[in-house]
C-alpha positions, 0 to 999 in steps of 0.5 A: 932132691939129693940121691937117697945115699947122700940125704943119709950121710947128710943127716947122719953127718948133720947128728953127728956134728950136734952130738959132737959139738953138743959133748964138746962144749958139756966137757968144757962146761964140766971143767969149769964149774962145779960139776954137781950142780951143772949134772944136777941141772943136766939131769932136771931139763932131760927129764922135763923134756923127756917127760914132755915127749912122753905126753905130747901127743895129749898136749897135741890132741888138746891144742889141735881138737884132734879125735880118732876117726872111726873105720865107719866114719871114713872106710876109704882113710882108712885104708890108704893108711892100712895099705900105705903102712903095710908098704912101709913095714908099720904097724897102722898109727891111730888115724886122727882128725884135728879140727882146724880149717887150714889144711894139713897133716902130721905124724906124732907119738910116743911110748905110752901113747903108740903112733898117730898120724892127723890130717886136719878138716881143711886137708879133707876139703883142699885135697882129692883122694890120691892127694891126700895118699901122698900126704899120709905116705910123707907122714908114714915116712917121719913114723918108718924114720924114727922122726919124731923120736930123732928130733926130740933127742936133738932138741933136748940139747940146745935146751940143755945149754940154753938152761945152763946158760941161763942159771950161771946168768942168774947165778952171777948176779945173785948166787955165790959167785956174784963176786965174779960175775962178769965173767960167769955172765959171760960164760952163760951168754957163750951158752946161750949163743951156742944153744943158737948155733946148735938150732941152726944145725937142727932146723938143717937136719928137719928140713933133710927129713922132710926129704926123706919122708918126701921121698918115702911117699914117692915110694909106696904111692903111686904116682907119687911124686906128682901127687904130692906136688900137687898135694903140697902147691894146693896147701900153700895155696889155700893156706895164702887164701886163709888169711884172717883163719891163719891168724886165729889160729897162729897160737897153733904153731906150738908144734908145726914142726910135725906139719906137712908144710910150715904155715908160718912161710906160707907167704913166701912160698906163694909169691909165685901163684898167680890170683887166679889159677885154672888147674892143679897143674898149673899150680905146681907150674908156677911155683916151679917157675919161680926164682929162689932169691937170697932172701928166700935162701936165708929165711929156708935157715931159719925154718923146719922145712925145706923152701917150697920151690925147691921141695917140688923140683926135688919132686919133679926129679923123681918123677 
């Protein structure tokens, strides 16, 4: 894992080149449209998705069956999440428990919805006590680094300019300037694209912070770094064991950016597991010892977390 300095100005540089990129192209986009319309539309997809992320953690708590856990119902959860937010400066988030068999855990909010953290029915079951400390104190880490607040603001850039791109699509083939269609469509398919590009810089800046939040449950959890390895290696190994469950409940991936883990790469990150497996240990042993290929190197471009392998190593270092 990248030292502590270096993952900061890796993820303040990565924000920075967003915004940068982000106003450079909004500039051009001003200079050459009519700017009424354009602010018009800039202003209508910020609300939306501000509006979105205001109520979000409803939308959640619906697709994922989530309900509060009562301090009856499970005292000892409780205060791992009480000792854990202590240690991290927080305010203890609402704990939740989301109905979902595959095991996992995330940190979600909002203003008018205060800060939550879920761990799914499968996690309970997956993992043991300290375990299962060292998942909350990763999610504990995404609430102390504004996650959840950062990656919306980011996100609601590529979806500004895909939606630009998008009307002067539209308005090239339908709206006043028909008659120069070409190159407007042009122009919205270069948005467009840039609203690609701008994703893959989004996916890079996710996968820093889960770094970070890994690095965070180092921190505040005993022995850490070993349980969240283990923590992570008996996930990616029940979630692989949950074929036909994972696929039931594919619609569920709305949000899997939050996870823990992406249940979505569960396959590739698993290849290096054997069949059987005798002890947890043995379990991070052998994803440990696994080769990353190019191939692995190019699908970790394209997800929110970082590959598997190199999240343990990362791990092992700090150990």
């Amino acid at each position: 894992m990248p030292s502590v300095w270096k993952l900061r100005l890796s993820m303040i540089g990565t924000l920075a080149l967003i915004i940068g990129l982000s106003t450079l192209v909004f500039a051009l986009i001003l200079s050459l449209i009519g700017v009424v319309n354009i602010l018009v539309l800039g202003v209508l997809v910020v609300a939306f998705n501000v509006g979105q992320w205001l109520i979000s953690p409803y939308i959640i708590d619906a697709l994922y069956r989530t309900r509060e856990i009562s301090e009856d119902e499970n005292p000892k959860l409780h205060q791992i999440v009480e000792d854990l937010s202590r240690k991290s400066g927080l305010k203890k988030p609402r704990l939740m428990l989301a109905q979902i068999p595959i095991p996992n855990a995330f940190a979600y909010g909002s203003p008018i919805a205060g800060n939550r953290v879920a761990v799914t029915s499968g996690l309970l079951k997956t993992l043991n006590e300290g375990e299962v400390e060292a998942v909350i104190g990763h999610e504990l880490g995404h609430l102390k680094h504004k996650d959840v607040q950062i990656m919306m603001f980011v996100s609601l850039l590529p979806a500004l300019f895909y939606y630009i791109g998008y009307s002067l699509i539209i308005s090239s083939m339908y709206g006043r300037q028909r008659e120069e269609g070409g190159g407007t469509a042009a122009l919205g398919f270069g948005f467009m694209a840039f609203s690609w590009i701008l994703n893959m810089f989004i996916l890079y800046l996710s996968r820093l912070r889960e770094y970070y939040a890994d690095r965070h449950s180092v921190q505040i959890v005993e022995n850490g770094a070993q349980k969240l390895s283990v923590g992570l290696a008996k996930i990616v190994h029940a979630t692989r064991n949950m074929g036909r469950i994972r696929k039931q409940t594919q619609h569920l991936n709305a949000f899997k950016a939050l996870f823990i883990t992406d249940p979505d790469r569960v396959e590739t990150d698993s290849m290096a597991l054997s069949a059987a497996t005798s002890s947890d240990q043995k379990l991070v042993q052998e994803l440990l010892s696994k080769r990353l290929t190019t191939l692995d190197r190019i699908i970790e471009i394209f997800s929110t977390h970082p590959n598997i392998v190199k999240r343990l190593k990362a791990l092992q270092e700090l150990s």
